[in-house]
Each structure stands twice: as C-alpha cells, then as structure tokens.
DOTORMAR-772140 format. One record per residue: x negated, z, y of N, C-alpha, C in turn; chain; residue number from 1. Coordinates in steps of 0.2 Angstrom, whole numbers. Each point is the difference from the previous one (the first is absolute). Example, Ala and Ser with C-alpha at 12.3 -4.5 7.8 and 13.67 -1.06 7.14 Angstrom:
// DOTORMAR-772140
+-------+-------+-------+-------+-------+-------+-------+-------+-------+-----+-----+
!   n.x !   n.z !   n.y !  ca.x !  ca.z !  ca.y !   c.x !   c.z !   c.y ! mol ! seq !
+-------+-------+-------+-------+-------+-------+-------+-------+-------+-----+-----+
!   -66 !    39 !   -28 !     4 !     0 !     6 !    -4 !     0 !     6 !   A !   1 !
!     2 !    -4 !     5 !    -4 !     1 !     6 !     4 !     3 !     5 !   A !   2 !
+-------+-------+-------+-------+-------+-------+-------+-------+-------+-----+-----+
***
This chain:
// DOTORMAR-772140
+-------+-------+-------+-------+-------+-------+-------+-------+-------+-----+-----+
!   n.x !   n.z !   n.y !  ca.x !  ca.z !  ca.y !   c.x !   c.z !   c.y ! mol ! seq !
+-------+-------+-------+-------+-------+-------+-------+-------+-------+-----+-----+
!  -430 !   355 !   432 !    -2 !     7 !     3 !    -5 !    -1 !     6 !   A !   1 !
!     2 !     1 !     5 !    -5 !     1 !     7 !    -7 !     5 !    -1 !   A !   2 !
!    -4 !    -1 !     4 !    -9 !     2 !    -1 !     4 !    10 !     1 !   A !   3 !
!     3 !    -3 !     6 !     2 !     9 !     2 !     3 !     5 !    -7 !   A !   4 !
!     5 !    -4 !    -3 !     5 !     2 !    -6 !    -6 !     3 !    -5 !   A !   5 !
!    -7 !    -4 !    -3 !    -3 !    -2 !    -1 !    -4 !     6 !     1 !   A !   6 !
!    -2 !     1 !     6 !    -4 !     7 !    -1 !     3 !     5 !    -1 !   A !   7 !
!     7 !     2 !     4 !     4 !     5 !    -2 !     1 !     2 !    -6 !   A !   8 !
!     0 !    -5 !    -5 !    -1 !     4 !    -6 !    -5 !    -1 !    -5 !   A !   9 !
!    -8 !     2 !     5 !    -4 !     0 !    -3 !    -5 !    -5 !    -5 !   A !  10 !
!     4 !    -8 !     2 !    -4 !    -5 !    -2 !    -5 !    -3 !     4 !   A !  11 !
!    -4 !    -3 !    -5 !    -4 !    -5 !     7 !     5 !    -5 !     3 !   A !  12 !
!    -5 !    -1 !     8 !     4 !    -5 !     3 !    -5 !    -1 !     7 !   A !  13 !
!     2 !    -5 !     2 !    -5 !    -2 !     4 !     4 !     1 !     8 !   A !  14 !
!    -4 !     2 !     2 !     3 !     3 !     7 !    -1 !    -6 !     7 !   A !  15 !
!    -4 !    -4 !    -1 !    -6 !    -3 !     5 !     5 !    -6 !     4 !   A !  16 !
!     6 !    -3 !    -6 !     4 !    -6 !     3 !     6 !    -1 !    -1 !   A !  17 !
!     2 !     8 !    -2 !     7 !     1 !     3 !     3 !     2 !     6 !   A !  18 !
!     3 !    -3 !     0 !     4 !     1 !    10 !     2 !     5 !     1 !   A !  19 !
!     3 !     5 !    -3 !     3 !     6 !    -1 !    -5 !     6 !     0 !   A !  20 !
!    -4 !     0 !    -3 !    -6 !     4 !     0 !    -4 !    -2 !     6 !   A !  21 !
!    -2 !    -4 !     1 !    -4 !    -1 !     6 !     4 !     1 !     7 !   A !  22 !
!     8 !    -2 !     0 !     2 !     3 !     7 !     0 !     6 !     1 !   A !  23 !
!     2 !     5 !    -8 !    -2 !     6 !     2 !    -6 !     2 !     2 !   A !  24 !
!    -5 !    -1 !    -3 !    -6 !     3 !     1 !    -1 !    -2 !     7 !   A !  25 !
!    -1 !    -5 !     2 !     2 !    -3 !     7 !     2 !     5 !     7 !   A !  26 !
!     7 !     3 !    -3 !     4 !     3 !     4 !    -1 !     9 !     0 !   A !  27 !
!    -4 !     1 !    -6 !    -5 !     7 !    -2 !    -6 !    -1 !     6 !   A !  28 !
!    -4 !    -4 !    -2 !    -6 !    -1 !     6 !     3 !     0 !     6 !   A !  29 !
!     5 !    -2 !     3 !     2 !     1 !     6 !     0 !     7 !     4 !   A !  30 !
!     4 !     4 !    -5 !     3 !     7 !     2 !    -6 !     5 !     0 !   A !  31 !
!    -7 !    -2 !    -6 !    -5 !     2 !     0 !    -3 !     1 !     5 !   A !  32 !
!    -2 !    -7 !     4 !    -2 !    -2 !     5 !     0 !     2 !     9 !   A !  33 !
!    10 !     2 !     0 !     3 !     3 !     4 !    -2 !     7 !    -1 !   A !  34 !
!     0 !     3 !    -7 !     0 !     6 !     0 !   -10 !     5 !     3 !   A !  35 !
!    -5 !    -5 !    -2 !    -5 !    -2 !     2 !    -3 !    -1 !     5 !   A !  36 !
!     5 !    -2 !     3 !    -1 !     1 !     9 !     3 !     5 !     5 !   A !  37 !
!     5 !     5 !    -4 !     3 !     5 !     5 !    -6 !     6 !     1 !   A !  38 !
!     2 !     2 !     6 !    -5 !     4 !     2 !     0 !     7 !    -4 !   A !  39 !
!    -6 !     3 !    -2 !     0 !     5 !    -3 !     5 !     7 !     1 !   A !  40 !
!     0 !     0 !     8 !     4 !     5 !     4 !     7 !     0 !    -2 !   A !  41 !
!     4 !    -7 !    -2 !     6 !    -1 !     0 !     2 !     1 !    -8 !   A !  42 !
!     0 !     6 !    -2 !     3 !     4 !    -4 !     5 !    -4 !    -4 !   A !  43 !
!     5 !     2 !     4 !     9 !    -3 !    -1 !    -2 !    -7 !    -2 !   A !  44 !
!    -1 !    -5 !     4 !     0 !    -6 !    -2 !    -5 !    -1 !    -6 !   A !  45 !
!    -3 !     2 !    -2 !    -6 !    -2 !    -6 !     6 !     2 !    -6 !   A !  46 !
!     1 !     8 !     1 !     4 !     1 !    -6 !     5 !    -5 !    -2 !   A !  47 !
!     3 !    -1 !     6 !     7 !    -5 !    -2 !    -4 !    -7 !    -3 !   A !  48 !
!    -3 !    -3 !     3 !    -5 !    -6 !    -2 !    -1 !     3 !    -7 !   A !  49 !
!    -3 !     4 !    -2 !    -3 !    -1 !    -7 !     6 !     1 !    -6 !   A !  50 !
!     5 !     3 !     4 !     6 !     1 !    -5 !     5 !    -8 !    -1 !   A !  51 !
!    -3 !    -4 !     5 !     2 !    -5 !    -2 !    -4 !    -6 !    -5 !   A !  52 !
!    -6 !     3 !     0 !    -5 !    -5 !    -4 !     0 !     4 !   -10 !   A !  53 !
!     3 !     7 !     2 !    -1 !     2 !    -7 !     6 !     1 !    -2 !   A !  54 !
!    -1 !    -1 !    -8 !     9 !     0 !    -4 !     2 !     7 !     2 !   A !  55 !
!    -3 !     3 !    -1 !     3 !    10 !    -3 !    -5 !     4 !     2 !   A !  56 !
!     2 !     4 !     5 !    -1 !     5 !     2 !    -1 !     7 !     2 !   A !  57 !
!    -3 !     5 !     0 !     5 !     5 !     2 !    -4 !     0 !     7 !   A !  58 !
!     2 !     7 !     3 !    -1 !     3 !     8 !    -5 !     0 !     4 !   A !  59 !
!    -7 !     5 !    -3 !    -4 !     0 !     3 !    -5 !    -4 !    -5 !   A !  60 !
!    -3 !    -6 !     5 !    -4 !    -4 !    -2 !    -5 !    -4 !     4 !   A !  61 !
!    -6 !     0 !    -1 !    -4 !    -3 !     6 !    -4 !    -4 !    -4 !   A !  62 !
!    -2 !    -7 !     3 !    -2 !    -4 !    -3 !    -4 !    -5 !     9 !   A !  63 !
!    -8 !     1 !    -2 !    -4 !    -1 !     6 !     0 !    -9 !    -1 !   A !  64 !
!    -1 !    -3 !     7 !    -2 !    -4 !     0 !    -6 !    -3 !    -1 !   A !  65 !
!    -3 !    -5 !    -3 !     4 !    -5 !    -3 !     5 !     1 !    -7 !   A !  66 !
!     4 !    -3 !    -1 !     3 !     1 !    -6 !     2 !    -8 !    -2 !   A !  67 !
!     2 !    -1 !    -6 !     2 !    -8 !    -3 !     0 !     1 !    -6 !   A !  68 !
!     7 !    -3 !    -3 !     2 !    -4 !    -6 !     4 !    -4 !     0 !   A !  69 !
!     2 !    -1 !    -6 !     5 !    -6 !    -1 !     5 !    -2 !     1 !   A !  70 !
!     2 !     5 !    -5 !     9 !     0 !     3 !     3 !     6 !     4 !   A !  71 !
!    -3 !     6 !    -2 !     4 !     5 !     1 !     5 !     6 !    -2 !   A !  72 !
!     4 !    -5 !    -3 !     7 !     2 !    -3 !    -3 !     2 !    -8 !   A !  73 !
!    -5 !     0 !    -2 !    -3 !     1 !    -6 !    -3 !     7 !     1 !   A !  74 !
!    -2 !     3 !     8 !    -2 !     8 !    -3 !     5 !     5 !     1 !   A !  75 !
!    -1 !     6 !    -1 !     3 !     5 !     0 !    -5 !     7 !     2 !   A !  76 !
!     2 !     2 !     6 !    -5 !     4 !     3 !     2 !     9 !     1 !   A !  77 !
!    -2 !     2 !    -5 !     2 !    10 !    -1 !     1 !     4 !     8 !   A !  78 !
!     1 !     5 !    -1 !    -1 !     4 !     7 !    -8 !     4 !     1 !   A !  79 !
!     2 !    -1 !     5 !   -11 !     3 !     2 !    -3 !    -4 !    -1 !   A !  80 !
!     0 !    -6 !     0 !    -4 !    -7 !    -1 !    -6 !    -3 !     6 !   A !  81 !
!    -4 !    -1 !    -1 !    -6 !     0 !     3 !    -3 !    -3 !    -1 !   A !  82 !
!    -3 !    -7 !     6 !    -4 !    -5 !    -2 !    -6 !    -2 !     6 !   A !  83 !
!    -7 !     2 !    -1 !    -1 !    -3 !     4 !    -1 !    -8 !     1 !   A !  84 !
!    -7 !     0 !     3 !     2 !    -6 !     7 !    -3 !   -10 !    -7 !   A !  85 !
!     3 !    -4 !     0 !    -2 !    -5 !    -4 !     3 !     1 !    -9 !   A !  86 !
!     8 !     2 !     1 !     3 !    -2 !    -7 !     2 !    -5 !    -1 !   A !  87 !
!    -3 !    -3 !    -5 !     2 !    -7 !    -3 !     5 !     2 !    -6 !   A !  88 !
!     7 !    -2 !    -1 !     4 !     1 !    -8 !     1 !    -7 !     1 !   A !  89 !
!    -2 !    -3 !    -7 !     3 !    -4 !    -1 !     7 !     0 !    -6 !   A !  90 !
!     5 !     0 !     0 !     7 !     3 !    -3 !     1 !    -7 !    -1 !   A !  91 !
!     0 !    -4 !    -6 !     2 !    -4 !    -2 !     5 !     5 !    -9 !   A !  92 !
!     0 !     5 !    -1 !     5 !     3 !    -1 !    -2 !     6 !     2 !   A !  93 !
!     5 !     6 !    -4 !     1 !     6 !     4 !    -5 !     4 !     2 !   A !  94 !
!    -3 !     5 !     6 !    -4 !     4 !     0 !     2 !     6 !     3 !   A !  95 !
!    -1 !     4 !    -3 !     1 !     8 !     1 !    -3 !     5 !     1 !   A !  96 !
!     1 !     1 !     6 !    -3 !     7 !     0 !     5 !     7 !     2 !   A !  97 !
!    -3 !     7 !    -4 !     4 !     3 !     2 !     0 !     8 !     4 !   A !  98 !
!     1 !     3 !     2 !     0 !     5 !     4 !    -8 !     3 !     3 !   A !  99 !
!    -3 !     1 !     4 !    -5 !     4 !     5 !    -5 !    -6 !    -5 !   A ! 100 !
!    -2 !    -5 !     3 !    -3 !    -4 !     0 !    -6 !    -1 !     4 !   A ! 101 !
!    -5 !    -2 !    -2 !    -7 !    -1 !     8 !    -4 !    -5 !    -4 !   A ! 102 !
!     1 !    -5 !     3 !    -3 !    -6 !     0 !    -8 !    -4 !     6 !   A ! 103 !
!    -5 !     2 !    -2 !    -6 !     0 !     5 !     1 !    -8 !    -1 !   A ! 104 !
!    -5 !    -1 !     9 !    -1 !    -9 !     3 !    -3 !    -3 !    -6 !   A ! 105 !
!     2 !    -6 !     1 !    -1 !    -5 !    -1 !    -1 !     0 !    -8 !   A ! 106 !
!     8 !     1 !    -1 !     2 !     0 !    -8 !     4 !    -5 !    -2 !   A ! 107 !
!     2 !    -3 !    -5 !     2 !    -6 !    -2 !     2 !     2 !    -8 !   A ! 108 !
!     6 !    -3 !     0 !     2 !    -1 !    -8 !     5 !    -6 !    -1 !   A ! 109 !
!     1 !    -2 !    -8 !     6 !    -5 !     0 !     2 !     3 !    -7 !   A ! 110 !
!     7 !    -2 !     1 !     5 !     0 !    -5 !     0 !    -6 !    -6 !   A ! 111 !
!     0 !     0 !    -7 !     2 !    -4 !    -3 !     3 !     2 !    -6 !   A ! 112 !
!     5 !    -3 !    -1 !     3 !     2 !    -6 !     4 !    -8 !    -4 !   A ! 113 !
!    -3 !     0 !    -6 !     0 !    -8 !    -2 !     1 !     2 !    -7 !   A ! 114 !
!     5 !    -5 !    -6 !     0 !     2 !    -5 !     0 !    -9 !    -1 !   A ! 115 !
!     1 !    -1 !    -8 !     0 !    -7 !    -3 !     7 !    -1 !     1 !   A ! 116 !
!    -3 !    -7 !     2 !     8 !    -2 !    -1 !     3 !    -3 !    -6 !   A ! 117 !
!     5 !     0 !    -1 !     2 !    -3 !    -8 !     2 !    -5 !    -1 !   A ! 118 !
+-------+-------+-------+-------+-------+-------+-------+-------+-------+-----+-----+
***
C-alpha cells in the first residue's frame, strides 16, 4: 500500500519521503505561489487560479492573498466563501467548508484523520 493510499483511508503514513506526495505538494506550492502573485485587480485570473488549486468549488468565492496548502484536491469550498488575507490549510485529508463562510487574517488549520492499523 502506497503512503497516499495509506492516507486516503485514514491510516498513518508518512508523507516526508514519498515521491508522489511530495510531487504533489510540490506542484500545490507552485499554483499557490502563481496564485499569490496575481494582482489584486485581476479578478478573472485569481478566480480561475484558485479554481485550479482547490478540489470543489462552488461560484462566488474570494480567498485573499497570501493563501497555502498542501494538496489542494483535499478542500471543498461552499458558496459565499470568504477568506481573508494569510490562509494556511493544511489538507492532508478532507476539509470542508460550507455555504456563507468568513474566514478572518491570518488563520490556519489542518486536517487529520487517522485510525489503527490492523
């Protein structure tokens, strides 16, 4: 069983020196990063950008720079979602939030979900 497989269903697993998790995480900081430097003005572009760094969606969502997490594909963000400036997620499993949301600076959380293994 892979570290990824491994988390997906809520076991421990060590994330720090498998290739697979680190490329992704890797390829998450990238788009963070791009997302992170578009200009505030540039509306369209930030939206599209952040639609590619987060799994699930819905329409009207604003999320201030700076923003960062891990993967990505791990949150799921309601409509009316509101974040301001400095969100940290770390989504090493699923995180959810759901409809008319407001998230103040410089707020940070992680996900964890881990059971014994057998």
């Amino acid at each position: 069983m892979t570290e990824k497989e491994k988390c997906a269903q809520g076991f421990l697993y060590n994330a720090n020196y498998d290739a697979e998790l680190i490329n992704e995480r890797i390829a998450c900081k990238d788009l963070c990063l791009e997302y992170n430097q578009l200009k505030n003005s540039d509306m369209e572009k930030r939206n599209e950008s952040i639609k590619k760094i987060i799994g699930k969606t819905k329409e009207n969502i604003c999320i201030e720079p700076s923003f960062w997490c891990d993967y990505g594909y791990n949150i799921e963000i309601g409509e009316n979602f509101y974040a301001n400036h400095n969100l940290i997620i770390l989504d090493c499993a699923s995180v959810k939030f759901g409809d008319n949301v407001f998230i103040g600076p410089n707020c940070c959380g992680a996900s964890f979900r881990c059971k014994a293994k057998k």
